[in-house]
Structures are given as C-alpha cells and as structure tokens.
C-alpha positions in Angstrom: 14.8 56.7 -125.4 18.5 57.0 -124.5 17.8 60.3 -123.2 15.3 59.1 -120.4 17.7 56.6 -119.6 20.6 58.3 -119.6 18.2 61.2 -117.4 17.3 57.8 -115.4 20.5 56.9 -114.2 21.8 60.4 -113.6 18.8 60.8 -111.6 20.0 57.6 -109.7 23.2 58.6 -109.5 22.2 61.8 -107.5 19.6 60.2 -105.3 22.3 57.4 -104.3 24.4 60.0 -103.3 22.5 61.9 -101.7 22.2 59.1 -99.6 25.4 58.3 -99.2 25.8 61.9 -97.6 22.5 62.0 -95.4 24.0 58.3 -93.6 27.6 60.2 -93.8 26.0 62.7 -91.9 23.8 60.5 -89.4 27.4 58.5 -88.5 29.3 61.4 -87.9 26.4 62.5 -85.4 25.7 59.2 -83.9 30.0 59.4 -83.3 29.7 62.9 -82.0 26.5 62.0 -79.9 28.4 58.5 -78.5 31.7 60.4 -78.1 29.9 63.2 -76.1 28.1 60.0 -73.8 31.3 58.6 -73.3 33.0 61.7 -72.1 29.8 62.1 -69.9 31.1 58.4 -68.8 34.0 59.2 -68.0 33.5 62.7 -65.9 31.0 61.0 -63.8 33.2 57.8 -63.2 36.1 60.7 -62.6 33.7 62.4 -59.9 32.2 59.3 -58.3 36.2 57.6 -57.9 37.6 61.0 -56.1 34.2 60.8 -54.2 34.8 57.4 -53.3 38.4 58.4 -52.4 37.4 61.4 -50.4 35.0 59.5 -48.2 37.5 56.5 -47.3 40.3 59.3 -46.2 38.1 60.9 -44.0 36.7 57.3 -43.0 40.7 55.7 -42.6 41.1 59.0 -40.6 38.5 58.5 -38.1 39.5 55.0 -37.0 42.9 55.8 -37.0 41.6 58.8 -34.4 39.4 56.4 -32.6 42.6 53.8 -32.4 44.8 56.9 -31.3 42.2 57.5 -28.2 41.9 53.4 -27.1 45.6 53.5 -27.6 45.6 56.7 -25.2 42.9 55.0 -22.6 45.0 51.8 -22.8 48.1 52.8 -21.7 45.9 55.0 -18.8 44.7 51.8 -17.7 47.5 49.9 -17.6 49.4 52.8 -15.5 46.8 52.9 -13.3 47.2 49.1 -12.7 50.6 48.9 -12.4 50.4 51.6 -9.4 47.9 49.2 -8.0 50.1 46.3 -8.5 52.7 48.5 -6.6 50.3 49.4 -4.3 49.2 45.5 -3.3 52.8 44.3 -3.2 53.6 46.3 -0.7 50.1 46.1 1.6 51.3 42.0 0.6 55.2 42.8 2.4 53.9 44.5 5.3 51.6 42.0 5.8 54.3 39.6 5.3 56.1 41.2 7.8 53.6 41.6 10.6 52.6 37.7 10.1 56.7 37.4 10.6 56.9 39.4 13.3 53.5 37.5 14.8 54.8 33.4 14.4 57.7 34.7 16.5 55.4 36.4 19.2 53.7 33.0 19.0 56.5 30.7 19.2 57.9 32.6 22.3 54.4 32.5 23.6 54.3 28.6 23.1 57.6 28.0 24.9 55.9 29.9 27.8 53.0 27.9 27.9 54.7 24.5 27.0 57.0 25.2 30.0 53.7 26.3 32.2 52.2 23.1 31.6 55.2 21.2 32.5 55.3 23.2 36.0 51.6 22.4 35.6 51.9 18.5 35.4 54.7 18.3 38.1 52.2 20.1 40.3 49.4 17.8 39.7 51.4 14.9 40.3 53.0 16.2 43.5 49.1 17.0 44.4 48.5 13.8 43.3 51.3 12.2 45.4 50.1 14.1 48.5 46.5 13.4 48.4 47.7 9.7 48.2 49.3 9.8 51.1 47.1 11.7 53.0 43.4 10.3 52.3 45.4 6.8 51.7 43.8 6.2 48.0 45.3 5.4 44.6 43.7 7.2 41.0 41.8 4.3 40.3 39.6 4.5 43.5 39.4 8.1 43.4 37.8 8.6 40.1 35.1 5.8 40.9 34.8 7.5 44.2 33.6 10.5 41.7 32.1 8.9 39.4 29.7 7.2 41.7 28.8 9.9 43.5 28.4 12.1 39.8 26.3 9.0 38.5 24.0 9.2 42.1 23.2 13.0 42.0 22.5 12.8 38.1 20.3 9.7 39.1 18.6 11.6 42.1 18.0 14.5 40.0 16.4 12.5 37.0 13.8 10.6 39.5 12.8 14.1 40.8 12.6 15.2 37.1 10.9 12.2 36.0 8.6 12.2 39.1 8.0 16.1 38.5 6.9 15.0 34.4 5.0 12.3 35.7 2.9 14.3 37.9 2.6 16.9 35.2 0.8 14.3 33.0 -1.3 12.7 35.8 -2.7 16.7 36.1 -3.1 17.5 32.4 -4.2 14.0 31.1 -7.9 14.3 31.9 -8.2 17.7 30.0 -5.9 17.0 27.2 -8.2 13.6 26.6 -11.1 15.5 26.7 -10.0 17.9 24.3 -8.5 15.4 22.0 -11.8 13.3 22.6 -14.6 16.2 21.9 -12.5 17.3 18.5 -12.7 14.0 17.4 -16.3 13.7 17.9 -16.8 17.4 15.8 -15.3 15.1 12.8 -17.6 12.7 13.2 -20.7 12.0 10.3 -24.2 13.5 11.3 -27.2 11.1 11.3 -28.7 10.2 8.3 -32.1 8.7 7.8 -32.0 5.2 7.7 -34.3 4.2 4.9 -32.9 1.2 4.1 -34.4 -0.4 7.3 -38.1 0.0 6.3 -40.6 -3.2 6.9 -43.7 -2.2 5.3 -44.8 -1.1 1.8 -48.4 1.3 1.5 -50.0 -0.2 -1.6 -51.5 2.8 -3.4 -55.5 1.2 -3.9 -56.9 -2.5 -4.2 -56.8 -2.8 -7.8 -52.6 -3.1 -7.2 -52.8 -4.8 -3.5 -55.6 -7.4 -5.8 -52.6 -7.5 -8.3 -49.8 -8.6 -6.3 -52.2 -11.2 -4.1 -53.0 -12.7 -7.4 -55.4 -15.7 -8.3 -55.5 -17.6 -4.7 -52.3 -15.9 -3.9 -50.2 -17.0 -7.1 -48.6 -13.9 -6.9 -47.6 -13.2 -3.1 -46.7 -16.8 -2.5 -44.2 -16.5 -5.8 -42.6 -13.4 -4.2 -42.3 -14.8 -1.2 -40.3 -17.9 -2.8 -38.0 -15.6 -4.7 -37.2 -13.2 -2.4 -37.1 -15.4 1.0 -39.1 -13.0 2.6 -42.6 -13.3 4.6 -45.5 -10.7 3.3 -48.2 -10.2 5.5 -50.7 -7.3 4.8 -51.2 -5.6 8.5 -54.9 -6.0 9.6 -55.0 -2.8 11.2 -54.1 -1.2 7.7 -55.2 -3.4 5.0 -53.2 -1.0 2.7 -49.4 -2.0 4.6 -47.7 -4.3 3.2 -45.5 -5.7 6.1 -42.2 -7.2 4.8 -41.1 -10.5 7.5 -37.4 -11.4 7.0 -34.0 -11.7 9.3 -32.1 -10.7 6.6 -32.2 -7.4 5.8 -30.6 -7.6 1.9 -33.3 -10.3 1.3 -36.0 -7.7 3.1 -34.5 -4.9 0.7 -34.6 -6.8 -2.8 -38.5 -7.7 -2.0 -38.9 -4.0 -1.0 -37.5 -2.5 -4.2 -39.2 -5.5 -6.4 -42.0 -4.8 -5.0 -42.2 -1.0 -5.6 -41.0 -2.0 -8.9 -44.0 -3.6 -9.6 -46.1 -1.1 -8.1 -44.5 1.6 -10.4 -45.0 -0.4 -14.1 -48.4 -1.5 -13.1 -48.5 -4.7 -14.5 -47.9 -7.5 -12.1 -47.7 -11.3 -13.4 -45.2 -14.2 -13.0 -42.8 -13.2 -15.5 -42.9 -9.9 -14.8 -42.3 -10.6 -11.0 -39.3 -12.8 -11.7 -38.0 -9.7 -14.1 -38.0 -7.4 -11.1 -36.9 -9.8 -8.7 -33.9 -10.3 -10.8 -33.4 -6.8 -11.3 -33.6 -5.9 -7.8 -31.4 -8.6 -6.9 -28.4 -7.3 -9.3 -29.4 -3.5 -8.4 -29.1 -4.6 -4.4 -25.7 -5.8 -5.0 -24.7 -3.4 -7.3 -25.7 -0.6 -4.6 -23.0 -3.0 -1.8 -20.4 -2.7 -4.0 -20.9 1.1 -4.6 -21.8 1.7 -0.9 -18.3 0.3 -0.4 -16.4 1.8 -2.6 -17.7 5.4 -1.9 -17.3 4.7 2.1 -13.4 3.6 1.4 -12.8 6.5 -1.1 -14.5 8.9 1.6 -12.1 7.9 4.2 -9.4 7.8 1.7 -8.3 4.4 2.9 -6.5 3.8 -0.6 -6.5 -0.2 -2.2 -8.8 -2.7 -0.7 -10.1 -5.5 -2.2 -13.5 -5.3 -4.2 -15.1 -8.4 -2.6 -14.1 -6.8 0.7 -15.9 -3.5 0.1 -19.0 -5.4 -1.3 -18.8 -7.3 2.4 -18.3 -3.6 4.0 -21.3 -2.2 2.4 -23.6 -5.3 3.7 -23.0 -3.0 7.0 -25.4 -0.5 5.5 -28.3 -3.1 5.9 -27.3 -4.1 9.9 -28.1 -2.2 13.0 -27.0 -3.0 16.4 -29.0 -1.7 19.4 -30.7 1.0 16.6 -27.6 1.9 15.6 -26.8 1.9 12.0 -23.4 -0.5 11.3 -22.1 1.3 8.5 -22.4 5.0 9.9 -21.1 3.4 13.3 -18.4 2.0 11.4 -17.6 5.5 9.2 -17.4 7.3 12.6 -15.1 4.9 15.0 -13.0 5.7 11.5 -13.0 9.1 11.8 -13.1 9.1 15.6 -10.1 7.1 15.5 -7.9 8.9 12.7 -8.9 12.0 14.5 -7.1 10.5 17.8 -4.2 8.8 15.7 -3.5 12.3 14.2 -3.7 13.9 17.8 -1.2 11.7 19.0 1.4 11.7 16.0 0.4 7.7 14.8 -0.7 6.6 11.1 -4.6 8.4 10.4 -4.7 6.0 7.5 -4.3 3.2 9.2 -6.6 4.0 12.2 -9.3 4.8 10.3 -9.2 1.7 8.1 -8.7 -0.3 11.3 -11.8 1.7 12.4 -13.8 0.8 9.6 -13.3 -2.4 9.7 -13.7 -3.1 13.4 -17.0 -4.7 13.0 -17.0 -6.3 9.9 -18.2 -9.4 10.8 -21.4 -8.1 11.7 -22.0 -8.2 7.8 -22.3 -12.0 7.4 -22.9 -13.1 11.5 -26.7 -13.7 10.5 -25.4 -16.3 8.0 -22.0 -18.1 9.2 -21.5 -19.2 12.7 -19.8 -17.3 15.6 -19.0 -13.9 16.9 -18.9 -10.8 14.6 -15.4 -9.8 16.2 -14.1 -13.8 15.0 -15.7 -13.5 11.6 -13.9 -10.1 11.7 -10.7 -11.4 12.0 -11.4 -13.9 9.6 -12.3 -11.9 7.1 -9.4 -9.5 7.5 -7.1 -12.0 7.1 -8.6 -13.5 4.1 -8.1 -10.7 2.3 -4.7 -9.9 4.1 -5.3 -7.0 6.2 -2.4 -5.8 7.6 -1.9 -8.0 11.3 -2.1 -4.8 13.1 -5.6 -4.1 11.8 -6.7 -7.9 12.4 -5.5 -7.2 16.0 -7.3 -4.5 16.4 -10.5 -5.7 15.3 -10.1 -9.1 17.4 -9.3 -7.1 20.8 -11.8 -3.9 20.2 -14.4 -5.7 22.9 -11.7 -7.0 25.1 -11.7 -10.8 23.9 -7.8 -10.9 23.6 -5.0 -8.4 24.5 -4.6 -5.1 21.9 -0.5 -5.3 20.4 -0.7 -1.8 19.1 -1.7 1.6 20.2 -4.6 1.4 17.0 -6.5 -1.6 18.5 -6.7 1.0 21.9 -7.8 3.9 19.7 -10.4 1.9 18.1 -11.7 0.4 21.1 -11.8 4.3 22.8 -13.6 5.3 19.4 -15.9 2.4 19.7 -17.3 3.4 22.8 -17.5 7.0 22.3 -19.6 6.4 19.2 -21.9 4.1 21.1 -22.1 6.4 23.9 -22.6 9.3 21.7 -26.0 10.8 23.2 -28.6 10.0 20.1 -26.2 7.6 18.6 -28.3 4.2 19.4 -32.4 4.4 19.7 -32.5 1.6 22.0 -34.6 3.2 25.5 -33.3 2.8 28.8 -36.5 1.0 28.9 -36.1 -1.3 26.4 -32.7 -2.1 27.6 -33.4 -3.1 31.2 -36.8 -5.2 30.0 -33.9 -6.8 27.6 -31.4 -7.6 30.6 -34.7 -9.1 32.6 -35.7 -11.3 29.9 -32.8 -12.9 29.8 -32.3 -13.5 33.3 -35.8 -14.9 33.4 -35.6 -17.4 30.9 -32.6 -18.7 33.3 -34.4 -18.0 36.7 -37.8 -19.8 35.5 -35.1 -23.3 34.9 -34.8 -26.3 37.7 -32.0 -26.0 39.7 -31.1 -22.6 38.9 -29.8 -20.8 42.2 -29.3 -17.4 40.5 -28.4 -15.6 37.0 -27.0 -12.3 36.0 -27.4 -10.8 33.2 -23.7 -8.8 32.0 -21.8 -6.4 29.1 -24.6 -4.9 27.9 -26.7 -8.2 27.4 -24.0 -10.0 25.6 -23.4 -12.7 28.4 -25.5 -14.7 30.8 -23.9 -16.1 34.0 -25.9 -18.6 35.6 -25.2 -20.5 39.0 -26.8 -23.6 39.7 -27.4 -25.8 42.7 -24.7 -28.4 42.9 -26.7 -30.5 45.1 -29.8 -30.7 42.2 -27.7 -30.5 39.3 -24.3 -32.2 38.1 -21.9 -31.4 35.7 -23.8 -32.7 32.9 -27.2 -31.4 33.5 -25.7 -28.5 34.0 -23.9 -28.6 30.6 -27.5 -29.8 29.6 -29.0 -26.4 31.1 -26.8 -24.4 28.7 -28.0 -26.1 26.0 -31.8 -25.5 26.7 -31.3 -21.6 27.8 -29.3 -21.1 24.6 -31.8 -22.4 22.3 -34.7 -20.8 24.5 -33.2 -17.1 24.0 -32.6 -17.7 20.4 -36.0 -18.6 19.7 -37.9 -16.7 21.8 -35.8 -13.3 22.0 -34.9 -10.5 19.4 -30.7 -9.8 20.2 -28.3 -7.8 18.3 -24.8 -9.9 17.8 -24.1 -12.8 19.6 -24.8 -13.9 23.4 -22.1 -16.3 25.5 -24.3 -18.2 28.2 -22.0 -19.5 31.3 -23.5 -21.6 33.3 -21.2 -22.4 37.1 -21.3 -25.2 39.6 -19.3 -24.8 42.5 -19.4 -27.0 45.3 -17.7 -26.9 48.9 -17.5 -29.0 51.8 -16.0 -27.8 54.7 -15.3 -29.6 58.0 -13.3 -28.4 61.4 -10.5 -30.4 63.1 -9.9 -29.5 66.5 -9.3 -25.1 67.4 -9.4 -23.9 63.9 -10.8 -24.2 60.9 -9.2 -26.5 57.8 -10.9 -26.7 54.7 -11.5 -30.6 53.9 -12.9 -30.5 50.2 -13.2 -28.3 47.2 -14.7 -29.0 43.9 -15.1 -26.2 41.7 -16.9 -27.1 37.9 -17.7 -24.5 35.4 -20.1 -25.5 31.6 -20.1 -23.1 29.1 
C-alpha cells in the first residue's frame, strides 16, 4: 500500500514536471515567435519611414524646382514691364512736349486772330458808318429793312409750296379715297341668311295643325295671348302657319314656342305656357349672347351687359331689307378700316360704328327717332361724348365734332349703297315715294307735296288762300296719322307742311314789295 503510493506520487511528480517543461518550452517559443514578429515590426516600420522620407525629398525638391522657375518667369516679367514702363514714359514726354510746343503755336495763333477780328470790327463799323451816311439809315431800320423783305420771300415761297401741296391733294384725293374706301369694304362681313325674319310655320299634318287650334280654338287664341302675336293659317296653304306681329322678338318667341310644340308632340294649356316661357327666357338669352359675341368680334373691350342685350335686339330689325345688326357689324368695320387708314383710334370707330343705329332696337316701342333714342341710350350708359356725337350727326340732324362721327356717316352710306346690301327694288322704292305723296296730294287745299331722303320726310305746300295756319297744322296731323296706318315704313318719317303767302303791289316805275307773310307747321 505505501508502495503504490509512494509509486503514485512519484508518478505525479514526473508528469507535473513534465509539464512544467512542455509550457517552459511553449513560452520560450511563443517569446521567440513574438520577438521574431516584433523585429518583422520594426524592419517594415524601418522601410515604410525611409520610404516616406524618400518620397517627401524628391516631393520638397520638385516645388522647390517649380518655385525656382515662377521665381525665374517672375522676374522676366517684371523686366519686361519695367522696359515698357520706360518705354511709355518717354512716348508720355514727347507727347508732353509736342502738346508744349502746340499751346504755343496756338496761343500765337490766337493773338493773330484776336488782333484780325479787332481790324475786323473797326472795319465793320467804318462800313457801318459809311453806309449810314450814304443810304441815310441807322441799324435799327436796316435790319427790319432785311428782315421784312427775308420774312416776304419766305412767305412767297410757303404760299407757292402750300398752293403746290394743296393741288397735289386736290389730284390724288379721289384715288387715295377710293382705295382707302374699296379696302375697307374687303373687310366688311358677307351676307348671312336672315332666318330670324321668318313669318310663317309649315305644320307637318292635321293631327298637329288640329292640336295647336285646339277645342273651338282654346289653344291658338292662348298663344296668341301669351305671345302678342296674330296666327292666321294662310288659305292658300292650309298647312302655313302665318305669324302677324310688329314686333319681331314677340314674332320670334311664338315661332320657337311654336316649333317647340310641334317637336314634343303634345300640345295643351300647360304645356303651351311651359314653351312660351321657355322661349321667352331662350329669346333673351340668345340678345344677350348675340351681343356679347358681336362686341367681342369687334374687340370693342367693356360695355355694359344691358347695352349689349339692347345691341342684339338689332338682330331682329331690318331697315329697307337690310339686316340692323350685320349693317351695324359692317359701318364697324368699314369705319375702323378708314380710322386705321387715316392714323385715328380703330377701337373707337368701330364701337362708334356699331352703335350708330342703336335706337332702331327699341324705336317700335318708345317715341321718336332711332338717331334720338341713340343718343339716349349712349348716354345712359355713358358712352364716351365723342361716340354719342357721332351717332346723333350720322344722318345730318346736327353738326359732327370729330372726324369719327364723318367716318361713320361715310361708312353708313357705303354699306347702304353696297350693291346687294338692301333687297328693297327700285320698284318698290318709287311706288313707296308715290304713296306718300298721294296720301298728301288726295288732301283739300294741298297745292303740291314732295316726297324727300329716301322717304324719310314729306314736304307739303298748301294753298294759303284755302287753308290757314291752323288747318294747316290740322293737315299734319291727319297725313301723319294716315301714313302710319295705312303704310308699311322703316324708321321714322318727319311730315312738313308750308304756307307761304305774298302780296305784292307796284308804286309808281318800279316795283316795291308791299307784304310778306311766310308760315311754316310741322
């Protein structure tokens, strides 16, 4: 037993120092392996440093050769620009010098000529003094003497000049006018069919034409209340639907009602006061837009939304066949075309243009002339004065204050005389003129009428001895309301109705007049 231990602990003892020796021998090789690293280190440290060291010489060498050669170009420069500096300073003293040298060629030159114009100045008074003496006339007198005579030749030869221009203008007037005159017409609008004007309506079969008579004519008679119109169907075409009315809106809401009607088919009292009331709003509605597109085509700029409803009334008036509006459009155009030619405002000739015959719109519905209801509507929506001027003088009635109210009379007529422009026959126009002078000639006392303007006045003289100042004034009266009841007119007509009376009696070898008495009624 004490053997094995004592074999136990020997056996230890051995294997304990046997370890002992294998981790002296694993430290000494981890030292040797660490020292040979660190020496590794170290050598590469040693080679990167005098790497390092090599590389900034040579570096620190170049820029101190790069320095060296700006340092060499440097001082290059600066030589050559101190030889230019030598250079200019002298170029700068012989300039110096010749400018020396000149101020005393010029001061000796002014002494000359100061001492010429005092030899000059005793001359001109001497000549002065002389022609004093001689021709007996002082300074004063002589230069109005000259300046008289200067002012009459200048005078003379402005007159011819002026007379020369004037003639020059008399010759080309005509042609330029025409020419300014025909290129306003190219601008003007084409003709457009006028549907709008339409009387009649062609009922599609008797079942609808049954429909809109209606029981005992419920139906007709209620459209004929709502719409202020008169509907007659035509004998001749039992089919036509003829549509009576002076006023052509009113004729144009029971047109489009009516067609309405026609189109949906079912035709009783509510549904004819539906359509009336739709036609109605869709008649104005169409006004207003018809005045707002004719303003924006002319590119008139603001105007007043009431006033362009009024403008596009014009669509539903003629005059002598003559649609208002499209007349109206083209004395626009016409006369910004001529504005333009002659260097004045285009803007405000056309609007002046446009609005020339306004009044037209509402003359079938307020009293008095479409150029007065014209002017007043342009100045109750405060149109500019020169516009209301031209519109109250474009037929003559008072004097034009601007060269627009001219231009829009000049367009006026052109458009009206435009070949196709009014459908009125040269027929139709005399049988107009006669019947008017009729309705005066077939009167008592009448001695003889003429009819004048176009239609648009009637002149009648009377017998003074038949007929006093009142009956004649009576006479008006009756002609007036006689044409308007009897006779189909466009605008307005002025009747004039003169009494003149003379007696005449001699005194001895000549004649002296004794009486006169001259009376005129309108």
């Amino acid at each position: 037993m004490i053997v094995a231990i004592a074999i136990g602990a020997f056996v230890g003892k051995q294997m304990k120092l046997k370890r002992l020796i294998n981790a002296h021998q694993e430290a000494n090789s981890m030292i040797r392996n660490n020292q040979n690293k660190l020496e590794h280190q170290v050598a590469k440290i040693d080679s990167d440093n005098r790497r390092e060291a090599e590389e900034y010489r040579r570096n620190t060498n170049d820029e101190l050769d790069l320095q060296s050669n700006n340092n060499e170009s440097r001082i290059k420069r600066l030589n050559e620009r101190d030889n230019y500096l030598r250079i200019t300073e002298k170029r700068v003293n012989e300039h110096k010098q010749h400018l020396t040298e000149m101020k005393l060629k010029n001061d000796q030159q002014k002494e000359v000529i100061n001492k010429t114009l005092q030899h000059a100045d005793q001359l001109i008074e001497t000549y002065h003094h002389n022609l004093q003496e001689q021709g007996h006339l002082n300074d004063m007198d002589a230069k109005t003497m000259i300046i008289n005579d200067t002012s009459n030749q200048l005078k003379r030869e402005s007159d011819v000049n002026v007379k020369y221009d004037e003639d020059l203008i008399a010759t080309r007037a005509p042609k330029l006018a025409n020419t300014v005159i025909i290129n306003a017409i190219q601008c003007g609008p084409e003709d457009i069919p006028r549907s709008h004007i339409e009387r009649s309506i062609v009922v599609p079969n008797e079942v609808v034409k049954s429909k809109i008579i209606g029981k005992d004519f419920e139906h007709l008679r209620l459209l004929e209340t709502l719409c202020g119109v008169d509907l007659i169907f035509d004998p001749d075409n039992p089919m036509s639907l003829y549509i009576s009315s002076a006023d052509a809106i009113r004729r144009e809401t029971a047109r489009v009602a009516i067609n309405s009607l026609i189109v949906s088919n079912q035709i009783t009292n509510n549904t004819i006061e539906t359509q009336v009331n739709k036609a109605e709003k869709l008649v104005m509605e169409d006004l207003r837009k018809t005045g707002e597109d004719t303003v924006e085509k002319l590119k008139l700029g603001w105007m007043h939304p009431e006033f362009m409803k009024i403008i596009g009334r014009l669509k539903f008036r003629t005059s002598y066949g003559q649609n208002v509006l499209y007349h109206s459009i083209e004395v626009a155009q016409l006369a910004g075309a001529l504005a333009d030619e002659l260097g004045l405002d285009p803007r405000m000739a056309k609007r002046a243009g446009l609005l020339h015959d306004v009044g037209k719109s509402i003359d079938h519905e307020v009293d008095g002339t479409h150029v007065e209801l014209g002017v007043k509507l342009a100045k109750t929506y405060r149109e500019d004065p020169i516009i209301v001027n031209a519109i109250a003088a474009h037929h003559g009635d008072v004097e034009p204050k601007s060269p627009y109210a001219i231009l829009v009379s000049t367009a006026d007529g052109i458009s009206g005389a435009r070949p196709g422009a009014r459908s009125e026959s040269v027929e139709e126009y005399i049988n107009r003129l006669k019947s008017l002078e009729a309705i005066a000639d077939k009167q008592d006392g009448v001695k003889e009428s003429y009819a004048i303007q176009a239609g648009r006045e009637l002149r009648i003289i009377v017998n003074p001895k038949q007929l006093d100042d009142g009956a004649s004034d009576r006479l008006t009266d009756h002609v007036r309301n006689q044409i308007q009841n009897e006779l189909s007119y466009p605008g307005k007509i002025k009747v004039t109705t003169i009494r003149k009376f003379k007696s005449i009696q001699y005194v001895g070898g000549g004649p002296k007049r004794k009486n006169k008495r001259f009376a005129k009624a309108n």
